[in-house]
VEXVEX-296093 format. One record per residue: residue in three letters; x, y negated, z negated of N, C-alpha, C, O in turn; residue number from 1. Coordinates in nm, 4 decimals. Atoms other than C-alpha are relative to their C-alpha. Example, Ala and Ser with C-alpha at 12.3 -4.5 7.8 and 13.67 -1.06 7.14 Angstrom:
2
ALA|0.0890|0.1190|0.0000|1.2300|0.4500|-0.7800|0.0900|-0.1200|0.0000|0.1936|-0.1181|-0.0665|1
SER|-0.0820|0.1190|0.0060|1.3670|0.1060|-0.7140|-0.0770|-0.1090|-0.0730|-0.0261|-0.2198|-0.0899|2
//
This chain:
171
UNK|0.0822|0.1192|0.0000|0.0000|0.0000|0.0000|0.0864|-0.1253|0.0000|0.0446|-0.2341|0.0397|1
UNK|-0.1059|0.1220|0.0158|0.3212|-0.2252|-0.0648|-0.0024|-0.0574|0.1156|-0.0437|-0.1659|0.1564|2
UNK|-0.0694|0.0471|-0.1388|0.4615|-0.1999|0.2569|-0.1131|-0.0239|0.0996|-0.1009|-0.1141|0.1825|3
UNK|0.1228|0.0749|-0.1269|0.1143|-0.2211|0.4795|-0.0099|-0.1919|-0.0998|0.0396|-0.2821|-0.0321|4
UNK|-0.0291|0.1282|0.0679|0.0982|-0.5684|0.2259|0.0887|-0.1112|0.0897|0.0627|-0.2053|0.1646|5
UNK|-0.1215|0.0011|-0.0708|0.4155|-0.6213|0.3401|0.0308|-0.0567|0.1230|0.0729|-0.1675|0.1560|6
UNK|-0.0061|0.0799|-0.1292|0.4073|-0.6085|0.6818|-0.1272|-0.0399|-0.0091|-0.1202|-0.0624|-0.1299|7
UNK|0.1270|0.0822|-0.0156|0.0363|-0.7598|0.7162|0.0723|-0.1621|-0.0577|0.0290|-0.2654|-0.0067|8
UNK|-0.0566|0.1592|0.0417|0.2534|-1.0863|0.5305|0.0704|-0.0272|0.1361|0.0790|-0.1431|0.1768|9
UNK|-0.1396|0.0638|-0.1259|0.5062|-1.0890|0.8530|-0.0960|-0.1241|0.0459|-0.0722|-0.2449|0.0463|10
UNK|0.0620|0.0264|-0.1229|0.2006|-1.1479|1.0705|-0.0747|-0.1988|-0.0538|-0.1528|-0.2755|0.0026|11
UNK|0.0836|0.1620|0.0602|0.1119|-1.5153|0.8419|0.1413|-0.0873|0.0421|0.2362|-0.0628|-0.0325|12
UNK|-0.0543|0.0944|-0.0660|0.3190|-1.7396|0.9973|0.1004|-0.0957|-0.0775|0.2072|-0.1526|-0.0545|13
UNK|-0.0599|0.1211|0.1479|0.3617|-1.9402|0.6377|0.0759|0.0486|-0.0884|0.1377|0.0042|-0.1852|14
UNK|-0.1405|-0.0740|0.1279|0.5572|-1.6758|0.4914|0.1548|0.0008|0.0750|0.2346|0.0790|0.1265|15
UNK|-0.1817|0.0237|-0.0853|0.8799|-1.8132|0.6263|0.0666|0.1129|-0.0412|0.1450|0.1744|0.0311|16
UNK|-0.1857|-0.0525|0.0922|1.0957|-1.6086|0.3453|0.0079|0.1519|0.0548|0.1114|0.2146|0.0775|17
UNK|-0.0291|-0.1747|-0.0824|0.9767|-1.2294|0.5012|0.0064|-0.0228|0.1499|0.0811|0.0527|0.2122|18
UNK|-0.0526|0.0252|-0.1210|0.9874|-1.3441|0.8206|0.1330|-0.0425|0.0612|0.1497|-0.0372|0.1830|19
UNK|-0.1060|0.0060|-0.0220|1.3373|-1.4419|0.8060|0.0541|0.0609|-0.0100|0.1308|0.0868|0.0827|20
UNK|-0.0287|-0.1253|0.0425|1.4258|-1.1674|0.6081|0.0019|0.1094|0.1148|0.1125|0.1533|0.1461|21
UNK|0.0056|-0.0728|-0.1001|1.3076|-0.9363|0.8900|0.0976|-0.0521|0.1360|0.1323|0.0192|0.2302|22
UNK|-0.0626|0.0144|-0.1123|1.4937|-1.1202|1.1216|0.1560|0.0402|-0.0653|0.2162|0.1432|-0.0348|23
UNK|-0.1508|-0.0363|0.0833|1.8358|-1.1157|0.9064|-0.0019|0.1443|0.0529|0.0839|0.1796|0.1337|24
UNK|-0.0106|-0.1908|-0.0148|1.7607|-0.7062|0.9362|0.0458|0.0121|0.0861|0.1537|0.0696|0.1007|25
UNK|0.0108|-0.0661|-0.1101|1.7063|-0.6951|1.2473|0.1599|-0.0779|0.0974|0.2206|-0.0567|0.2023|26
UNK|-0.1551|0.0522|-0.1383|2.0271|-0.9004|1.3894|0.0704|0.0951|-0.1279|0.0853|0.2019|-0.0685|27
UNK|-0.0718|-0.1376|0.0537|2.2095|-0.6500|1.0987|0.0272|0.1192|0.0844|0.1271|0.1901|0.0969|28
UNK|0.0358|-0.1435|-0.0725|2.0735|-0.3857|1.3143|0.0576|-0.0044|0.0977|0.1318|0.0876|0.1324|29
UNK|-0.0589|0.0137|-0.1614|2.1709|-0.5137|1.6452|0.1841|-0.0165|0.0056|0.2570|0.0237|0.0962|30
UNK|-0.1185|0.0312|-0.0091|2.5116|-0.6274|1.5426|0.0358|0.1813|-0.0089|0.0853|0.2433|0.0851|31
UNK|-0.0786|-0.1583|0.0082|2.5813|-0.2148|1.3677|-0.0371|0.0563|0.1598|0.0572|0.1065|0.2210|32
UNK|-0.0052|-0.0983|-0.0782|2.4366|-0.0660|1.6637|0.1117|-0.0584|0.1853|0.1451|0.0084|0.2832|33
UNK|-0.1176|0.0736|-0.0858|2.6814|-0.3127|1.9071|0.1455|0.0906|-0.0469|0.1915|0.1735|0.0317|34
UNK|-0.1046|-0.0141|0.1254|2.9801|-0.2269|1.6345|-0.0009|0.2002|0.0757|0.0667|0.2444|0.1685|35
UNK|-0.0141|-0.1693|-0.0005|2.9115|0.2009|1.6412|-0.0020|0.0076|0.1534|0.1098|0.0355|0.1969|36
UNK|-0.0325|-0.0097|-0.1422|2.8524|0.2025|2.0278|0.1193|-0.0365|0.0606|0.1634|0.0368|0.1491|37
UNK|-0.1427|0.0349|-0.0173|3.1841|0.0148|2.0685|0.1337|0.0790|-0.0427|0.2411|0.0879|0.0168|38
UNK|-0.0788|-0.0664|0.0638|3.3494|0.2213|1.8243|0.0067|0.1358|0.1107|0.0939|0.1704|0.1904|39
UNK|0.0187|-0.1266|-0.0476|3.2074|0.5401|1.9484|0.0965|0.0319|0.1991|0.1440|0.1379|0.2399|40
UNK|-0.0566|0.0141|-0.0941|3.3553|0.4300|2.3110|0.1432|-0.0155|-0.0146|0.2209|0.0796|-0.0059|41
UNK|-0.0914|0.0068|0.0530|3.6229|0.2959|2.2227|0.1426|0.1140|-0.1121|0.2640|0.0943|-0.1170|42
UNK|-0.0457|-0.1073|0.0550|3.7678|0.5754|2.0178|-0.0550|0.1408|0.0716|-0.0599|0.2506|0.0162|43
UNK|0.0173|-0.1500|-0.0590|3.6651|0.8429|2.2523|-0.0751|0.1177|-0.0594|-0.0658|0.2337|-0.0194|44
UNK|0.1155|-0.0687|0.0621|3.4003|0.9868|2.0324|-0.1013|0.0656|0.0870|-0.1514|0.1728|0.0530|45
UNK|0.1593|-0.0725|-0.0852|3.1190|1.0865|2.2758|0.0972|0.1061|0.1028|0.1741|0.0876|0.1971|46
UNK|-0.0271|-0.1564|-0.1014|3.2080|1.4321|2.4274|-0.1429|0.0527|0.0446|-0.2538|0.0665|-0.0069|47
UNK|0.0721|-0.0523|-0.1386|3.0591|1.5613|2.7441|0.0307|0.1463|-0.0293|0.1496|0.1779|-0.0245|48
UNK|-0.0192|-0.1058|0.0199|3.0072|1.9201|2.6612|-0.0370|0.1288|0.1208|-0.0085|0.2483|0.1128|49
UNK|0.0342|-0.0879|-0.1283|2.8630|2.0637|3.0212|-0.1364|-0.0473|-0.0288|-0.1681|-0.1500|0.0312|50
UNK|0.1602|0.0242|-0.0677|2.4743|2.0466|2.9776|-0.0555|-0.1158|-0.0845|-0.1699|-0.1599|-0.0733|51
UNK|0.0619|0.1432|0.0694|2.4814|1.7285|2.7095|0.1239|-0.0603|-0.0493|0.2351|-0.0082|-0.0405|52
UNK|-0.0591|0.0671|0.0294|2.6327|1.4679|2.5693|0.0085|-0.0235|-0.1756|-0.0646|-0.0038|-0.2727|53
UNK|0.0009|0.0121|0.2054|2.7133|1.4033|2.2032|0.0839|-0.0787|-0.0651|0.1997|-0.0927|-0.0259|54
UNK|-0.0695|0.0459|0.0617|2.8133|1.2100|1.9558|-0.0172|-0.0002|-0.1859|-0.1284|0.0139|-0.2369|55
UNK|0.0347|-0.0196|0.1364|2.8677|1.2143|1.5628|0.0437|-0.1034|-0.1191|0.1625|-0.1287|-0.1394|56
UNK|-0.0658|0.0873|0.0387|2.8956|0.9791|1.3455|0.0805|0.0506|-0.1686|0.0372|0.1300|-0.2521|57
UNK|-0.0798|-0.1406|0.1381|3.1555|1.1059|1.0375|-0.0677|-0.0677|-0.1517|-0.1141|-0.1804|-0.1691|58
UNK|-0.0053|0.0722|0.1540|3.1037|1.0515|0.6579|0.0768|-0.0889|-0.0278|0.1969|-0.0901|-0.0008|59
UNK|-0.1085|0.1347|0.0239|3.2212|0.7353|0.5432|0.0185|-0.1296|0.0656|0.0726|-0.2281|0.0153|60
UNK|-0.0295|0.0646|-0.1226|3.2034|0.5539|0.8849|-0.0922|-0.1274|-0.1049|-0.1654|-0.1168|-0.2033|61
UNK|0.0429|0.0815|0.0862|3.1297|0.2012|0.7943|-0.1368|-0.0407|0.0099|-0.1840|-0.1069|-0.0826|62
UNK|0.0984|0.0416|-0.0629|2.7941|0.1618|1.0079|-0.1087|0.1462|-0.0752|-0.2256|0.1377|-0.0375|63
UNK|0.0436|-0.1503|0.0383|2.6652|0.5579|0.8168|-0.1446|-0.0774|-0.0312|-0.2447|-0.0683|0.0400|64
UNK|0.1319|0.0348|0.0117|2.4031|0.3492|0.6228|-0.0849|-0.0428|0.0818|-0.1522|0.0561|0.1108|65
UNK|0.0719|0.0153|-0.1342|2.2143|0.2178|0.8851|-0.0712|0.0571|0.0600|-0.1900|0.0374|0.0852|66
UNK|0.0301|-0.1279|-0.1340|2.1854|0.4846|1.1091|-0.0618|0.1601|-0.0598|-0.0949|0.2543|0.0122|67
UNK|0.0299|-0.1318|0.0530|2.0908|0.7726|0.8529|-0.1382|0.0090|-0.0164|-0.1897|0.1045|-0.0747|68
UNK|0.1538|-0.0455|-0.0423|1.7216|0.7152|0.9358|0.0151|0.0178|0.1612|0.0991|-0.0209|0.2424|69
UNK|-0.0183|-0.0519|-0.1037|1.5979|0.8849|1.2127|-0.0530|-0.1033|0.1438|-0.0101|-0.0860|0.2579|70
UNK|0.0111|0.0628|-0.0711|1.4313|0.6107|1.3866|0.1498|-0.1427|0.0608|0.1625|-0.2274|0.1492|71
UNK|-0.0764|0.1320|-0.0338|1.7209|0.3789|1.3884|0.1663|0.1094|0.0782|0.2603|0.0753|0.1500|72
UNK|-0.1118|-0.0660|-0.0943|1.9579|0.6916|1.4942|-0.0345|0.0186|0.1453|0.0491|0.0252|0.2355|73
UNK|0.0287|-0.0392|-0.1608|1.7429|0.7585|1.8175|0.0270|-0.1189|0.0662|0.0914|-0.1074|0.1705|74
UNK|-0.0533|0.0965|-0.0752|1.7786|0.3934|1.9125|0.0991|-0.0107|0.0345|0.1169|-0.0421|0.1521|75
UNK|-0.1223|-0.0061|-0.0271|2.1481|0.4175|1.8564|0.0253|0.1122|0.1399|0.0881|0.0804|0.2408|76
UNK|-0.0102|-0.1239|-0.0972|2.1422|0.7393|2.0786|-0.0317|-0.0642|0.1729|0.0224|-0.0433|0.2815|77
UNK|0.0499|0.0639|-0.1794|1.9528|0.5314|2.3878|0.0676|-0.1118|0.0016|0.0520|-0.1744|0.1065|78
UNK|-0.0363|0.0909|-0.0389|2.1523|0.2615|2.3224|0.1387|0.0336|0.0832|0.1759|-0.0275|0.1834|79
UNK|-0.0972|-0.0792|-0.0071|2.4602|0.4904|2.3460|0.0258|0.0161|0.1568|0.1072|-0.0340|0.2344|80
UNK|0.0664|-0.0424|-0.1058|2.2957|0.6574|2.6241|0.0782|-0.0965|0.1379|0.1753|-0.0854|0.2128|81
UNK|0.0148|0.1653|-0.1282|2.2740|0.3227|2.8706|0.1920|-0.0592|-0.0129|0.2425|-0.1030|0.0904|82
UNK|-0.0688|0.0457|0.0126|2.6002|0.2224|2.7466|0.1357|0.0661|0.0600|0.2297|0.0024|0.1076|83
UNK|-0.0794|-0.0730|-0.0261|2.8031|0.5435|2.8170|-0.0163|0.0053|0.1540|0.0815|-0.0090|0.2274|84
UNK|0.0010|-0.0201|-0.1543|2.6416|0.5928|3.1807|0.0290|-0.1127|0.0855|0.0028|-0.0885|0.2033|85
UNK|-0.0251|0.0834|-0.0534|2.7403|0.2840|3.2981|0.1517|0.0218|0.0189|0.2138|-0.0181|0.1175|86
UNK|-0.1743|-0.0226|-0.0385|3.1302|0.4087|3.2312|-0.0245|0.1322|0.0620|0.0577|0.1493|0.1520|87
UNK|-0.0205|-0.1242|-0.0500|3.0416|0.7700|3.3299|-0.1151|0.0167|0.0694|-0.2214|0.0324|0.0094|88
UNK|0.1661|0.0003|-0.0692|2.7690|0.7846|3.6247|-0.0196|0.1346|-0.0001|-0.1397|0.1582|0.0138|89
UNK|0.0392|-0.1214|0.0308|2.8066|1.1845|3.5797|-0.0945|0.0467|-0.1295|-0.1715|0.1425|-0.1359|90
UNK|0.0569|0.0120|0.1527|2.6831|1.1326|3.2102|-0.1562|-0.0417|0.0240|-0.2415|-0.0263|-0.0634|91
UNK|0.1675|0.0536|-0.0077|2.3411|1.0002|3.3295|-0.0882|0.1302|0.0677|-0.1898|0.1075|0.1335|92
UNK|0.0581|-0.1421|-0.0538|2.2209|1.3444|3.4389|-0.0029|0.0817|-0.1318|-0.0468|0.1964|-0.1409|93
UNK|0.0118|-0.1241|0.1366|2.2495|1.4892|3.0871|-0.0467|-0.0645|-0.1221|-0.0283|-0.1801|-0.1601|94
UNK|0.0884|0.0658|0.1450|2.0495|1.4566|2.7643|0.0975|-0.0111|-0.1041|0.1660|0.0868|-0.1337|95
UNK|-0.0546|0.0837|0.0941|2.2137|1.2575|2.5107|-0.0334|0.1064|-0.1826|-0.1451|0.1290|-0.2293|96
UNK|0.0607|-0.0219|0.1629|2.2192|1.4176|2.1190|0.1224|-0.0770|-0.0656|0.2307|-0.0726|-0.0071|97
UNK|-0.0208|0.0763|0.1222|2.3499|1.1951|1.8139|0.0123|0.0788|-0.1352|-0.0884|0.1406|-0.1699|98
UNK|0.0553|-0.0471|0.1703|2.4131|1.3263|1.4314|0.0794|-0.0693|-0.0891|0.1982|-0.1000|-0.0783|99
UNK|-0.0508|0.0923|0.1281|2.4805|1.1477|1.1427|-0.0259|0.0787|-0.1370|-0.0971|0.1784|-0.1491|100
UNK|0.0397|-0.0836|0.1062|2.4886|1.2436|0.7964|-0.1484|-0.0802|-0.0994|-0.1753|-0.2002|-0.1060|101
UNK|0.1182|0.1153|0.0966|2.1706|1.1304|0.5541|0.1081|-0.0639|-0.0641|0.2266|-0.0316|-0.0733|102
UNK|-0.0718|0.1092|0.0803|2.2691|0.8327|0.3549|-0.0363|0.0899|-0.1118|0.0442|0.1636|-0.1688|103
UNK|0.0385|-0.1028|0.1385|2.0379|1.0127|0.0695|0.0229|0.1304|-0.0692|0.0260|0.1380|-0.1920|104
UNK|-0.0465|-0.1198|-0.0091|2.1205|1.3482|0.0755|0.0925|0.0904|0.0932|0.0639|0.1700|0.1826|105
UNK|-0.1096|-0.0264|-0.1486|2.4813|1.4108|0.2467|0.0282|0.1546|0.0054|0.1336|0.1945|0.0549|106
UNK|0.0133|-0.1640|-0.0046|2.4070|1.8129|0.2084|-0.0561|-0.0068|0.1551|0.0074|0.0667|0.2307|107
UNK|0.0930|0.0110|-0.1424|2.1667|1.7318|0.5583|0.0765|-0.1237|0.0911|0.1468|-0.2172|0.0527|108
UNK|-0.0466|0.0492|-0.1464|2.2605|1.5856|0.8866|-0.1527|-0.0265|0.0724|-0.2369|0.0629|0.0810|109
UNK|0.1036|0.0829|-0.1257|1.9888|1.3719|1.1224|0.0686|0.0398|0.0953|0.1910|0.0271|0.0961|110
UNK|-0.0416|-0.0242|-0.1418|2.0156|1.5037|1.4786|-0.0966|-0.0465|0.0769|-0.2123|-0.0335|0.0370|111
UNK|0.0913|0.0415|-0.0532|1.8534|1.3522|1.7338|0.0398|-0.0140|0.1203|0.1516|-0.0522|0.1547|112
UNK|-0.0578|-0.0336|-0.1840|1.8355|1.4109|2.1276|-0.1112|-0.1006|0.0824|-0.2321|-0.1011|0.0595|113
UNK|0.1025|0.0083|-0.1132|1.6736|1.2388|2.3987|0.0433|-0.0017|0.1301|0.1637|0.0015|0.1556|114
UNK|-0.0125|-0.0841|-0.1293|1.6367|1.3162|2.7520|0.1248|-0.1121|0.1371|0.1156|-0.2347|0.1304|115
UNK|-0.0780|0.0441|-0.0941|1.9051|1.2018|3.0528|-0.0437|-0.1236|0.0381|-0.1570|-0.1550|0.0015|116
UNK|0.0587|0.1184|-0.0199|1.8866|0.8571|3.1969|-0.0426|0.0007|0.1430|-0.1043|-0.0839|0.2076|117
UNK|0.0678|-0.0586|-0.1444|1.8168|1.0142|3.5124|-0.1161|0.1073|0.0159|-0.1232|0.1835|0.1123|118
UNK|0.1170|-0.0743|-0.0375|1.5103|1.1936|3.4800|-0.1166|-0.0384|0.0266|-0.1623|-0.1343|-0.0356|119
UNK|0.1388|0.0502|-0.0143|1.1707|1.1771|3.6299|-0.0807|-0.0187|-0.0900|-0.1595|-0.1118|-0.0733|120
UNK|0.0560|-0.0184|0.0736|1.0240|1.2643|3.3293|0.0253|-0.0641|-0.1045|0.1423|-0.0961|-0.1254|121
UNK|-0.0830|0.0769|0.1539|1.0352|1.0897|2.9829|-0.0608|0.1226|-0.0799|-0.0974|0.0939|-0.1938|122
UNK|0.0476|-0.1052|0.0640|0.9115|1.4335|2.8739|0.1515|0.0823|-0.0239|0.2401|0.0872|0.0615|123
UNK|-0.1507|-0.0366|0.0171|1.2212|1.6207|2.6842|-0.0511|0.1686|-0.0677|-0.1422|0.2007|-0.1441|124
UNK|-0.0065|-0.1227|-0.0028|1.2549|1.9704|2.6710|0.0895|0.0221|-0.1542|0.0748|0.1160|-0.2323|125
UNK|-0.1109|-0.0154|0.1355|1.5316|1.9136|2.3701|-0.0712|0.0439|-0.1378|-0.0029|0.0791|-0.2340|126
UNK|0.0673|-0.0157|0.1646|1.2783|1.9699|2.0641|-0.0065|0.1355|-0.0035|0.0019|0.1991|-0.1085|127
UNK|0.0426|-0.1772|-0.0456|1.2132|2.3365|2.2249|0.1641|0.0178|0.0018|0.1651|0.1166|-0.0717|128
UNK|-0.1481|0.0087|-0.0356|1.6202|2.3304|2.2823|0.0160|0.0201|-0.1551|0.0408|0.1271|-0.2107|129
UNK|-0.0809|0.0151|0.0949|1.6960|2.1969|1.9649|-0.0685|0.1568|-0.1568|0.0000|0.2049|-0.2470|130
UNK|0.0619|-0.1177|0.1274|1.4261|2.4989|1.7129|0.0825|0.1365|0.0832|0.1559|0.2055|0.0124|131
UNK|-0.0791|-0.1113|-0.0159|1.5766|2.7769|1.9349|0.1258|0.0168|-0.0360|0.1413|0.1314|-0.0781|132
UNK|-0.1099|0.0716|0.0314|1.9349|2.6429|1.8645|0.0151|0.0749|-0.1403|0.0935|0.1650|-0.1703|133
UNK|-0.0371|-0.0210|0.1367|1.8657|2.6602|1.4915|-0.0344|0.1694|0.0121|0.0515|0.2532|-0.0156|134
UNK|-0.0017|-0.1626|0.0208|1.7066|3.0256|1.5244|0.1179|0.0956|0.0122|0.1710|0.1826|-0.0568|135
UNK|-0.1357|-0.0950|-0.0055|1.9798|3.1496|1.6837|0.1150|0.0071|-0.0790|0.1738|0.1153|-0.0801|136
UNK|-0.0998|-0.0829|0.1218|2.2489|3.1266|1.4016|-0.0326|-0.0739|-0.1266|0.0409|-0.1456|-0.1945|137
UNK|0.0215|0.0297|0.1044|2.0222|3.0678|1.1468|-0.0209|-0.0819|-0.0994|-0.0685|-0.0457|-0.2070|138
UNK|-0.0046|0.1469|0.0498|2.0458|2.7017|1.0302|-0.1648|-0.0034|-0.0665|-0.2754|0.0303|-0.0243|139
UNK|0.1091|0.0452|0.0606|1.8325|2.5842|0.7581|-0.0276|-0.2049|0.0516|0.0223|-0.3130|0.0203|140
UNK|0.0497|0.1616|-0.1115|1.6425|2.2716|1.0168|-0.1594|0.0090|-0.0963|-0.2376|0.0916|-0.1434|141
UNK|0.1417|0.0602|0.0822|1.3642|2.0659|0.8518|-0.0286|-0.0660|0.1024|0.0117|-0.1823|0.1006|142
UNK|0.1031|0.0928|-0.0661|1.1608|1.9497|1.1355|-0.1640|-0.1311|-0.0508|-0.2862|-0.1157|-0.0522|143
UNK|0.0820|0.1002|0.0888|1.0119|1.5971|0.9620|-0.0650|-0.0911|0.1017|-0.1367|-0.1722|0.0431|144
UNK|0.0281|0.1373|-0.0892|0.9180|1.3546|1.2683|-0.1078|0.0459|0.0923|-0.1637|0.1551|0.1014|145
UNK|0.1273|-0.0191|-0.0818|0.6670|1.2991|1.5138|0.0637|0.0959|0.1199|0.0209|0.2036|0.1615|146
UNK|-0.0589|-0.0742|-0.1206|0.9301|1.3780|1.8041|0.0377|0.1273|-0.0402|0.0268|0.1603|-0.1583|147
UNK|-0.0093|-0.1512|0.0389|1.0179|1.7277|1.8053|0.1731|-0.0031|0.0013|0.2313|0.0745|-0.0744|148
UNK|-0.1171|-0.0086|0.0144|1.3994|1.6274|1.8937|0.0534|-0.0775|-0.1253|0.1555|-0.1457|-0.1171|149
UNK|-0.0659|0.0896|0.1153|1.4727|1.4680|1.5784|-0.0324|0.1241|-0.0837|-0.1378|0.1865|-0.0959|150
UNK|0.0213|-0.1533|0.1398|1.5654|1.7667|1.2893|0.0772|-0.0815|-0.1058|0.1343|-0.1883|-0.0836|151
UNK|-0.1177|0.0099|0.0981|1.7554|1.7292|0.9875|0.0190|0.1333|-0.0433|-0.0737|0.2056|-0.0798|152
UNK|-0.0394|-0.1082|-0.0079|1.9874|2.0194|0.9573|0.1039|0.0350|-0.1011|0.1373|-0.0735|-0.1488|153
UNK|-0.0848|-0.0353|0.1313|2.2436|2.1831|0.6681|0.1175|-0.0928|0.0748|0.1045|-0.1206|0.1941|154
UNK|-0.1008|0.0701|-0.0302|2.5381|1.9897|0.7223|0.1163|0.0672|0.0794|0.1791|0.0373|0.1810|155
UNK|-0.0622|-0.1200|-0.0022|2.7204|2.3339|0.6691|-0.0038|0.0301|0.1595|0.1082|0.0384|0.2098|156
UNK|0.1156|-0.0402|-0.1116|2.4842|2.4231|1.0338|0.0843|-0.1087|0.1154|0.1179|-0.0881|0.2320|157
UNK|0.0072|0.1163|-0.1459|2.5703|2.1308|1.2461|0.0909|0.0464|0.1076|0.0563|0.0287|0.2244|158
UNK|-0.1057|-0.0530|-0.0991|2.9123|2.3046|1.4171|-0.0852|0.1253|0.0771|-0.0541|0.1534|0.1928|159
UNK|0.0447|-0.1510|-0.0249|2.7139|2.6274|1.4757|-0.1155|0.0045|0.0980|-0.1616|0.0861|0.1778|160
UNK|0.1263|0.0316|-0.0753|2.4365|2.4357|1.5949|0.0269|-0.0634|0.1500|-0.0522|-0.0525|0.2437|161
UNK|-0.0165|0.0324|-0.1426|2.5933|2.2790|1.8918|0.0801|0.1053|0.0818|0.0881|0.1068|0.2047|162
UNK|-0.0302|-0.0881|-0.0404|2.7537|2.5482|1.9400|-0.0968|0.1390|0.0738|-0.0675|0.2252|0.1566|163
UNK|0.1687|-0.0941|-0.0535|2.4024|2.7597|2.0142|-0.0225|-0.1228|0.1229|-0.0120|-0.1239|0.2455|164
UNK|0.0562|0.1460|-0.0831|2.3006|2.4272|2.1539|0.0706|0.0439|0.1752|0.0240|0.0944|0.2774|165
UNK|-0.1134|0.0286|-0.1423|2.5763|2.4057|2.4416|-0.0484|0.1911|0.0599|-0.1303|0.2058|0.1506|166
UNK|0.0339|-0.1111|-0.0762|2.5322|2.7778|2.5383|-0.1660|0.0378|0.0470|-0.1904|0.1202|0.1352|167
UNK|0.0987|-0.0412|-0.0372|2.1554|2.7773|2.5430|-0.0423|-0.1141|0.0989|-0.1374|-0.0938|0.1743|168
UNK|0.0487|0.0534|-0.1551|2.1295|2.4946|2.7991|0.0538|0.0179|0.0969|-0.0028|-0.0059|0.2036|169
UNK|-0.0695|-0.0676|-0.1143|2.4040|2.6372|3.0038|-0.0857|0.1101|0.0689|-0.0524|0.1245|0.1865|170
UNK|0.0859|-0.0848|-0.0692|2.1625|2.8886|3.1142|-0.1120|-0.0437|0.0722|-0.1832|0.0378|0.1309|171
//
């Protein structure tokens, strides 16, 4: 009830102090996800694995908080996305996945995929990709979101998981 409050105040015009506030956030937001995309380039982070692309962001990294919700990791991921295929036009033919660790609980990992920047479809096959993935060696995945490519996965899981990952879209 706070937060509908909350935001229903943005939308009054006279509440300067949350309306600035939200803006402060939101250039926060834009500057980390400038900052980690730069990094992530820049340091040669995003590996091209054959049928996707990936990137991870480590424990500790200075941008971690931020990005350890899942909506603000998928943005990073399409921002990524747009940013990488412009240096690699082979990279725009393959679906993009992202993982970070939770800020709250660094036992779990946020993963999050979305689909090539070249496809007809904005329909992504990765949510069906990403539950077979975990079946196959077992990973304890908490599917929490609306999208089906967004999991949070054992931390322990995450090597094992792209590792299923990469061989089950090679086929």
């Amino acid at each position: 009830a706070v937060v509908s409050t909350q935001s229903t105040g943005t939308l009054n015009r006279h509440n300067e102090k949350l309306i600035s506030t939200g803006i402060e956030n939101s250039k926060v937001l834009c500057c980390g996800l400038l900052n980690q995309v730069q990094a992530f380039i820049d340091m040669k982070q995003v590996v091209v694995t054959g049928p996707f692309v990936y990137a991870v962001i480590q424990e500790g990294s200075a941008e971690l908080q931020l990005f350890s919700h899942p909506a603000r990791l998928q943005r990073l991921c399409r921002y990524l996305r747009e940013a990488y295929c412009a240096i690699s036009k082979k990279a725009a033919a393959l679906p993009f996945v992202i993982a970070a660790p939770l800020h709250l609980d660094p036992d779990y990992s946020c993963v999050v995929g979305v689909p090539a920047l070249m496809t007809e479809s904005n329909k992504s096959y990765l949510g069906r990709a990403f539950s077979q993935a975990a079946d196959k060696v077992n990973a304890t995945v908490v599917f929490d979101d609306f999208d089906s490519a967004v999991i949070q996965i054992k931390t322990e899981d995450k090597a094992k998981f792209f590792d299923a990952l990469t061989v089950l879209l090679m086929t």
